[in-house]
VEXTORGU-944461 format. One line per field, with one value per residue (C-alpha): residue number from 1; chain; y, x, z. Coordinates in steps of 0.2 Angstrom, whole numbers, plus 5000, padded with zeros to 4 digits. Each point is the difference from the previous one (the first is absolute). Layout:
N
i: (NUM; ...)
ch: (A; ...)
v: (Y; ...)
u: (X; ...)
w: (Z; ...)
REM end
This chain:
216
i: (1; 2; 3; 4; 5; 6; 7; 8; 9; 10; 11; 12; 13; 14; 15; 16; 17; 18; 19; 20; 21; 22; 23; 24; 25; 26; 27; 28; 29; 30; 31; 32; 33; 34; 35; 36; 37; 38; 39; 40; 41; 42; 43; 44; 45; 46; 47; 48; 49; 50; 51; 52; 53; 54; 55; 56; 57; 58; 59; 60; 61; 62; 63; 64; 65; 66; 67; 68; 69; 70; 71; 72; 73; 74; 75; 76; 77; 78; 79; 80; 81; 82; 83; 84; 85; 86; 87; 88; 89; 90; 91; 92; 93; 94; 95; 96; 97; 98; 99; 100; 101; 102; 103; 104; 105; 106; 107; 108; 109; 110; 111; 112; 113; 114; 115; 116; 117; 118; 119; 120; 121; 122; 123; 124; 125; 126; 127; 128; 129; 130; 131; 132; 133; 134; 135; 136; 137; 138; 139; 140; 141; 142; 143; 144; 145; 146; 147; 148; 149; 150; 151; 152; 153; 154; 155; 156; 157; 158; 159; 160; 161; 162; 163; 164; 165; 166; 167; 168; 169; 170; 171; 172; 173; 174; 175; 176; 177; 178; 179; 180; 181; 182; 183; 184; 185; 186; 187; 188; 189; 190; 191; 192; 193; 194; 195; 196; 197; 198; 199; 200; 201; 202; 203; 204; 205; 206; 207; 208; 209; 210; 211; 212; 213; 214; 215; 216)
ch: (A; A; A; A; A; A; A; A; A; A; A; A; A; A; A; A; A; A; A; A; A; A; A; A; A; A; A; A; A; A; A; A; A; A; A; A; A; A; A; A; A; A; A; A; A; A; A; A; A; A; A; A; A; A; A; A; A; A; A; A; A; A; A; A; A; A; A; A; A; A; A; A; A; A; A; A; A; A; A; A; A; A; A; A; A; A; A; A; A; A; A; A; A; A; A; A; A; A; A; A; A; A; A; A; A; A; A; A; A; A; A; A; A; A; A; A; A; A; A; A; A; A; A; A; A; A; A; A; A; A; A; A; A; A; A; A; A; A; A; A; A; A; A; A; A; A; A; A; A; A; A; A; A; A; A; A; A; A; A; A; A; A; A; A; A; A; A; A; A; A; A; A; A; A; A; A; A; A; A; A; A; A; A; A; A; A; A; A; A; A; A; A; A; A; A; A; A; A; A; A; A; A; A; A; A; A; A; A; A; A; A; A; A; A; A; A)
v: (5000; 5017; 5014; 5012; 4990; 5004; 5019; 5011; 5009; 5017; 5004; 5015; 5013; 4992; 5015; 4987; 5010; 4987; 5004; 5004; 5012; 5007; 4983; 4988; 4992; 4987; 4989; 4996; 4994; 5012; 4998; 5012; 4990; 4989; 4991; 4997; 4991; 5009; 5006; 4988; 4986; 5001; 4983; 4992; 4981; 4998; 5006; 4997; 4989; 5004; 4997; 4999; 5005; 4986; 5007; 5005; 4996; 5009; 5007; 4989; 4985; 5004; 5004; 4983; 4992; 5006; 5005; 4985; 5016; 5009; 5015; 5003; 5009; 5017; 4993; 4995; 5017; 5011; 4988; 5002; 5019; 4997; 5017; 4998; 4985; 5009; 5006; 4991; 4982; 4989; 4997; 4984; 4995; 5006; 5015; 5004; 4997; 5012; 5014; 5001; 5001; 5013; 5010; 4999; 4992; 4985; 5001; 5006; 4985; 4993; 5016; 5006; 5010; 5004; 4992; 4994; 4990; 4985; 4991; 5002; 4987; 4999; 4983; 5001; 5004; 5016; 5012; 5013; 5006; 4994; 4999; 5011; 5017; 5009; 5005; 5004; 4988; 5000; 4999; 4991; 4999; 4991; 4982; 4996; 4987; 5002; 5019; 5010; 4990; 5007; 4993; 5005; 4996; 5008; 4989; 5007; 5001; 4998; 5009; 4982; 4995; 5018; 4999; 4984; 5001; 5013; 4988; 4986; 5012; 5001; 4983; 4999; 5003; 4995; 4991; 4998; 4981; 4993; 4996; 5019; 5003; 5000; 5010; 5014; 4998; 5004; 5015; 5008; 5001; 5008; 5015; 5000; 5004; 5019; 5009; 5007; 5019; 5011; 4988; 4986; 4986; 4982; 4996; 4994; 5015; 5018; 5013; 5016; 5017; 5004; 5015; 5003; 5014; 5005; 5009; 5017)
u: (5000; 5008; 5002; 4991; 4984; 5000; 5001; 4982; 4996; 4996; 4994; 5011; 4993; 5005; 5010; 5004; 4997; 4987; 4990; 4982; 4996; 5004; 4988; 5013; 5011; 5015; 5000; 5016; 5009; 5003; 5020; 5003; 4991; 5011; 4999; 5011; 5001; 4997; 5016; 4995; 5002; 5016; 5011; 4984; 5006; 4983; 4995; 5016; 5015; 5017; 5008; 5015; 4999; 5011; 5011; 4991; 4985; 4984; 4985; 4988; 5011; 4997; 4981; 5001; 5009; 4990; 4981; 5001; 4998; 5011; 4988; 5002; 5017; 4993; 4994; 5019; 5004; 4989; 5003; 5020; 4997; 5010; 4995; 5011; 5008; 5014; 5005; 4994; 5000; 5017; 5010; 5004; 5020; 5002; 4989; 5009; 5018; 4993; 4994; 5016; 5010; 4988; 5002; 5019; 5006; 5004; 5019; 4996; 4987; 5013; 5008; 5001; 4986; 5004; 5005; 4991; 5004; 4998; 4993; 5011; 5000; 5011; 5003; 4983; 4990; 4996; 4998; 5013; 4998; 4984; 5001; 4992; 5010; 5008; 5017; 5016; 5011; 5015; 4985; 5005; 4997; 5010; 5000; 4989; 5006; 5020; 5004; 5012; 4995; 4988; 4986; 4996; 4982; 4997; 4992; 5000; 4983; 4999; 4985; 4992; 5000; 4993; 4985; 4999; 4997; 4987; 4992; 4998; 4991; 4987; 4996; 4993; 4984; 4983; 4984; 4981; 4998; 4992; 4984; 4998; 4997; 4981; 5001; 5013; 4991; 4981; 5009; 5008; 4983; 4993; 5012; 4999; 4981; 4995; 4991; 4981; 5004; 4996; 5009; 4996; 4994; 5001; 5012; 5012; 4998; 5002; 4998; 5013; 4991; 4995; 5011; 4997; 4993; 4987; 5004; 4991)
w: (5000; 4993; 5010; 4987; 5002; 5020; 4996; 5000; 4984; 4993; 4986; 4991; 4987; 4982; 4990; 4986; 4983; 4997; 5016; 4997; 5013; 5020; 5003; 4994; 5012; 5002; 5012; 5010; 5015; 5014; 5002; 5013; 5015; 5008; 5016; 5013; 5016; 5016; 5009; 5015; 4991; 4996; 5004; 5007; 5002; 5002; 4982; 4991; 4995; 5000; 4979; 4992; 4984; 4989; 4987; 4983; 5010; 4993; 5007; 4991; 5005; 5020; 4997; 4991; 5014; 5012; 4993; 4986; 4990; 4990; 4998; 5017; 4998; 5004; 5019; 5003; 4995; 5009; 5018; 4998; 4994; 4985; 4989; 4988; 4992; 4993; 5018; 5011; 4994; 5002; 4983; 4994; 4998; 4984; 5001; 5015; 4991; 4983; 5012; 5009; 4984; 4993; 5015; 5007; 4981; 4994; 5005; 5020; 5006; 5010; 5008; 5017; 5004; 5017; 5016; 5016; 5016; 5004; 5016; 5015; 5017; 5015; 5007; 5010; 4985; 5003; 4985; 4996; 4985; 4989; 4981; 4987; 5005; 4986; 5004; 4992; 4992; 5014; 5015; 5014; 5019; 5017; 5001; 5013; 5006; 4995; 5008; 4990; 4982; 4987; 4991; 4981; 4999; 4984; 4986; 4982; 4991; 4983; 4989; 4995; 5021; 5003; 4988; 5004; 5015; 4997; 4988; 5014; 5012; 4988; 4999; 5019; 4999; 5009; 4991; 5003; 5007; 4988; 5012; 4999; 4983; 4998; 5015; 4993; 4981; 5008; 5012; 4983; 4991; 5015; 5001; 4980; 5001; 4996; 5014; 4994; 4990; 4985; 4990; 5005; 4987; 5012; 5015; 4987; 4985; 5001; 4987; 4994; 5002; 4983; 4993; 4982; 4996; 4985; 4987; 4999)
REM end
């Protein structure tokens, strides 16, 4: 089932050359309602599942997985708040190797981006130093354990592991359990219903203002 079909509609003013009057209308979708979950609901383990998306994994292909639906793509999307694929949906391998060489060159996917630390612990696992902090190529700090020697905790970061790493955040997301799709499907049609007013056709149709004028 096709997101497009779930959307109310409104009929527009036809300005077509081969429109026969202010009277004739098109009819079409109304693309700029778009529904979201309420804030409350965020991470509710109760509602949803923790995913990992799988490399070149589609959105049809989880809707299939998990709805036996392909056309159920847009319901994935709308629970994980993916807006747009382009940003905000993981890359496969190669789409991920192609984007870095577009944007850093072919000739610089493998060099040093920058430099961060790595995990630090004293003999009684306690945490010195976590990992993840940019510094400078020479960082270094005490030896905990071994007073008067130094530790160089600084990893080097190449631009493929950077983006990569980007990449991989984006494929943790949360889904609608499966139980709860008749549920989440019944809930959208509500909340795309139009409300009674001058333009009002049915709970599902609303009509433009007309706003051609006649000639004089």
């Amino acid at each position: 089932m096709t997101y497009f079909r779930e959307l109310p509609n409104v009929e527009y003013q036809n300005f077509l050359k081969e429109s026969n009057g202010s009277q004739n209308y098109i009819l079409m979708k109304n693309i700029f309602i778009r529904g979201k979950l309420r804030d409350d609901l965020q991470n509710t383990l109760t509602i949803f599942d923790k995913y990992v998306i799988k490399d070149g994994e589609r959105p049809d292909n989880i809707a299939d997985e998990l709805y036996g639906d392909p056309g159920y793509d847009w319901v994935v999307l709308i629970v994980a708040e993916i807006k747009n694929l382009q940003n905000d949906y993981p890359l496969s391998s190669n789409q991920l190797y192609e984007y870095v060489a577009k944007k850093y060159g072919e000739e610089n996917v493998n060099a040093i981006k920058m430099y961060q630390t790595r995990e630090i612990r004293d003999r009684c696992n306690r945490r010195i130093l976590p990992a993840g902090i940019t510094v400078d190529k020479n960082y270094t700090i005490p030896d905990p354990d071994e007073p008067g020697d130094i530790i160089f905790p600084a990893l080097s970061v190449t631009n493929i592991e950077y983006e990569g790493r980007l990449n991989d955040e984006k494929r943790n997301i949360y889904v609608l359990k499966p139980g709860l799709l008749n549920t989440f499907l019944r809930d959208m049609r509500d909340i795309s219903k139009y409300g009674f007013n001058s333009e009002f056709i049915d709970e599902k149709t609303i009509r433009v203002a007309n706003t051609k004028t006649k000639s004089p």
